[in-house]
VOGU-934636 format. One record per atom (N, C-alpha, C): residue in one letter; y, x, z. Coordinates in pm, whole numbers, plus 50000, padded with zeros to 5 digits. Layout:
AYXZ;...
% end
This chain:
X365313004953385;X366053012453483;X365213014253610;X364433003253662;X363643001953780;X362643012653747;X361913019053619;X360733023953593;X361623038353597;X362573040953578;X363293051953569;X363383057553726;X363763047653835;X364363050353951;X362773054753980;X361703045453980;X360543049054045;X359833060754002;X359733060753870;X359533076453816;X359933089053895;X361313085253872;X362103100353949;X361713099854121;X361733087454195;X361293089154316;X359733097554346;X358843091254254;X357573098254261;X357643115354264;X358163123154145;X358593133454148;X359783138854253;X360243135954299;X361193140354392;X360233139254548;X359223130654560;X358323130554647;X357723138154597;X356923146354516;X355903154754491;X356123165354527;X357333166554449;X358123185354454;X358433187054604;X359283177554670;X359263179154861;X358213184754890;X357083175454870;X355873177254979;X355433189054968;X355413195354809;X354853210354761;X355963218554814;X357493218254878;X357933230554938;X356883236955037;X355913228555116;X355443231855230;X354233244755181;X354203243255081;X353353252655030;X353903264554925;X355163269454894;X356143275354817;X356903282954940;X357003292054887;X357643309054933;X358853301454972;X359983312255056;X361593309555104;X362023302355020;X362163313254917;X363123308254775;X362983298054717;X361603297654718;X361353286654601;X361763270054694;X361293273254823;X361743257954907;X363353260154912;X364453271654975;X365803268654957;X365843265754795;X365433267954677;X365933266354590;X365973254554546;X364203245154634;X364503235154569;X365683224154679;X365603225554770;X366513222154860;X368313223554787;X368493235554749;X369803235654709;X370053227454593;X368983228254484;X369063226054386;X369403209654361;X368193204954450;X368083185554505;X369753183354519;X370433191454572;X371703186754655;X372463187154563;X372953198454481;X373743199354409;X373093191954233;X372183192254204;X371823179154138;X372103164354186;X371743158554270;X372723142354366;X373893147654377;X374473155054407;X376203154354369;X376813155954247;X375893157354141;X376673161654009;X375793150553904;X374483143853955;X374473133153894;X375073123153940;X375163121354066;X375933114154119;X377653108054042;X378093120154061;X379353123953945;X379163114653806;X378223118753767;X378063114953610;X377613103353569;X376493094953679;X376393082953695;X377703074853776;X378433083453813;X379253071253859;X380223069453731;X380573076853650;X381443078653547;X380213066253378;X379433067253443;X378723058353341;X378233046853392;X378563043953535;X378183026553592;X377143026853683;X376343038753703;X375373040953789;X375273052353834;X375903052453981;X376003062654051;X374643066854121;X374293059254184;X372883059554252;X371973061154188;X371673057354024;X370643062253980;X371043077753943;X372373080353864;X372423095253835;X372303106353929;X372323100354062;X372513108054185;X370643113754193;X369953096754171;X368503098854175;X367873109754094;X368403108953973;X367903115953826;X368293129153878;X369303133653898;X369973147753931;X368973152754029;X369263146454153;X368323153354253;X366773154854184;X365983150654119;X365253150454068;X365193162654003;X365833162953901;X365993179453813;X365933187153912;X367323187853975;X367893195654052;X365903204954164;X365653194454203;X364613199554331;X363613208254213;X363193200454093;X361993208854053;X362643225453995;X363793220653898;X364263236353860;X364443247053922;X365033241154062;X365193252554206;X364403255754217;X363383246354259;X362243251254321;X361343264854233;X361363259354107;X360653266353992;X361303286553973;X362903281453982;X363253293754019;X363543302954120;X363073296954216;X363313301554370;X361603310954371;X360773298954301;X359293306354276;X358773317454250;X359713315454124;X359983333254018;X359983342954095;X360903337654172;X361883352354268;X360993357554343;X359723344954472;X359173346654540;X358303354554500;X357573351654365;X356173357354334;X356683370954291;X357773374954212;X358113394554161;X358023397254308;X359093389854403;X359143402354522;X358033403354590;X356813392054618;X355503390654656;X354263405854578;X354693404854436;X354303416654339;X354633431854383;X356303430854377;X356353440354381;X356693449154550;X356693437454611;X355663443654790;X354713449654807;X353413443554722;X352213450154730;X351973460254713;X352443464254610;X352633480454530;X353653490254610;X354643486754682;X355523494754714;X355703486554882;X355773494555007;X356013487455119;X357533485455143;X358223499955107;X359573500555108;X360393490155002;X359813481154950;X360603478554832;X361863464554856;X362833467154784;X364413462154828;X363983449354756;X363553436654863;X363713425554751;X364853416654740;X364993411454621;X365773405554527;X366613398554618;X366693390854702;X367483384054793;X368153393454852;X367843403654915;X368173416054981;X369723420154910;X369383423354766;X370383425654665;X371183412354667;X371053403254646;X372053390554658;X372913391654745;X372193396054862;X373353394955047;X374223408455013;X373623416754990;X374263427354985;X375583427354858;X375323420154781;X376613421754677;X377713407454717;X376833396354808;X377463389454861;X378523390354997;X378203404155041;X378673408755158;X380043418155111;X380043419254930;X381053426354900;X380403442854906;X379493445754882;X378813465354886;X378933464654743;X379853480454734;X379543488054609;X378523484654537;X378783484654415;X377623484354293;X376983500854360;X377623509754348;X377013521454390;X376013522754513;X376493517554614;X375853514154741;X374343505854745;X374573494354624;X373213488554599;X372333496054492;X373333502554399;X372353508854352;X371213523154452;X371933530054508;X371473535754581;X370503534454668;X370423521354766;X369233519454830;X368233513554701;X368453511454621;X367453505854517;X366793521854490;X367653526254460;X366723537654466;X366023546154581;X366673549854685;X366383550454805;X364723545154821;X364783533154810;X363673526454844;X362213521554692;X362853531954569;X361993532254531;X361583522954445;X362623509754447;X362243498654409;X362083495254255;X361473491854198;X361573484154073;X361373472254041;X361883464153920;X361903451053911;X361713447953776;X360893437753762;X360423432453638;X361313416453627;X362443418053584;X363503404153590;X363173395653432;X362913381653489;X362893374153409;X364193370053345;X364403360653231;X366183359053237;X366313347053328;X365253335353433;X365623328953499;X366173337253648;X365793349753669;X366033358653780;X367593361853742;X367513374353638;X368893376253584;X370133362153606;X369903353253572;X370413340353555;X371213338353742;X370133340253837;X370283338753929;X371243348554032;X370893362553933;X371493371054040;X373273376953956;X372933366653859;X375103368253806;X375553357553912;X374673345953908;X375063334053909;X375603335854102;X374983343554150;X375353348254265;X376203359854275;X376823364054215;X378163378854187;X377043390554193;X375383388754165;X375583402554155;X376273411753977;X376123425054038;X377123427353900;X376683431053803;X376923434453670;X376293439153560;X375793449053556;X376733459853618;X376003472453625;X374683476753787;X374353460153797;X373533466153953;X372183459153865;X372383446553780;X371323439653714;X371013451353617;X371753455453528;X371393468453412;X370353472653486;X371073479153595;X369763492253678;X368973486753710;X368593476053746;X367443467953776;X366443467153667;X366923467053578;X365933460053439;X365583476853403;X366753488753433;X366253503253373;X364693505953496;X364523495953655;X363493505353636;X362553496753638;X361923488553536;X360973480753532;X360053492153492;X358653493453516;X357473500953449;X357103497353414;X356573508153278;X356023503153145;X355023500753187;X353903487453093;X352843482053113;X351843490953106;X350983493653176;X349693502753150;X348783497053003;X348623507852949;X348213508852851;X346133507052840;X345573498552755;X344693489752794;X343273504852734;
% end
């Protein structure tokens, strides 16, 4: 159990120290992720006799997976900045369907601005998991561009 707690401490120290070097997303993600992993291992270790370690283990998951998918997010919209100055990134779309705007309304500045997106299913994953809607993710994935041909 002791090799377990110290394990997960090591990693939960690693992944911290590397937010300082990781995009918005990827540091809120691992930040959110840490939290709501210690409250839900927490949960599950207390229901099995060890709260404090499941709390440990959770936050543990919790920081690297966030972080990992907060990454994703950082590096497409990092991508697809370069190529396009105007381009609507992915968080952008989150606030905006979080603010309650038309699927129509987001689709529109997506187009407006030209944008396209190459969505992973850990992205997709992220932007239901936040209300955006089916028909704003569809259009997202319709304007990925095809790979240049070698």
């Amino acid at each position: 159990m002791k090799k377990i707690a110290l394990a997960s401490l090591l990693v939960l120290s690693i992944a911290l120290a590397g937010c300082q070097n990781m995009g918005p997303k990827a540091t809120t993600g691992a930040v959110a992720g840490g939290v709501i992993g210690a409250v839900a291992g927490g949960v599950i270790g207390h229901q099995m006799g060890s709260g404090p370690m499941g709390a440990l283990i959770g936050a543990t998951v919790g920081v690297v997976g966030g972080g990992l998918i907060g990454n994703e997010i950082d590096k497409a919209d990092q991508k697809a900045a370069a190529v396009n100055p105007n381009y609507l990134p992915i968080p952008a779309i989150v606030n905006m369907a979080g603010m309650g705007s038309p699927d129509d309304l987001i689709i529109s500045e997506i187009k407006r601005t030209n944008s396209s997106y190459e969505l992973t299913s850990s992205i997709i994953d992220y932007l239901k998991k936040n209300k955006v809607s089916d028909k704003v993710v569809d259009y997202m994935l319709s304007t990925a561009k095809p790979a240049a041909k070698e």
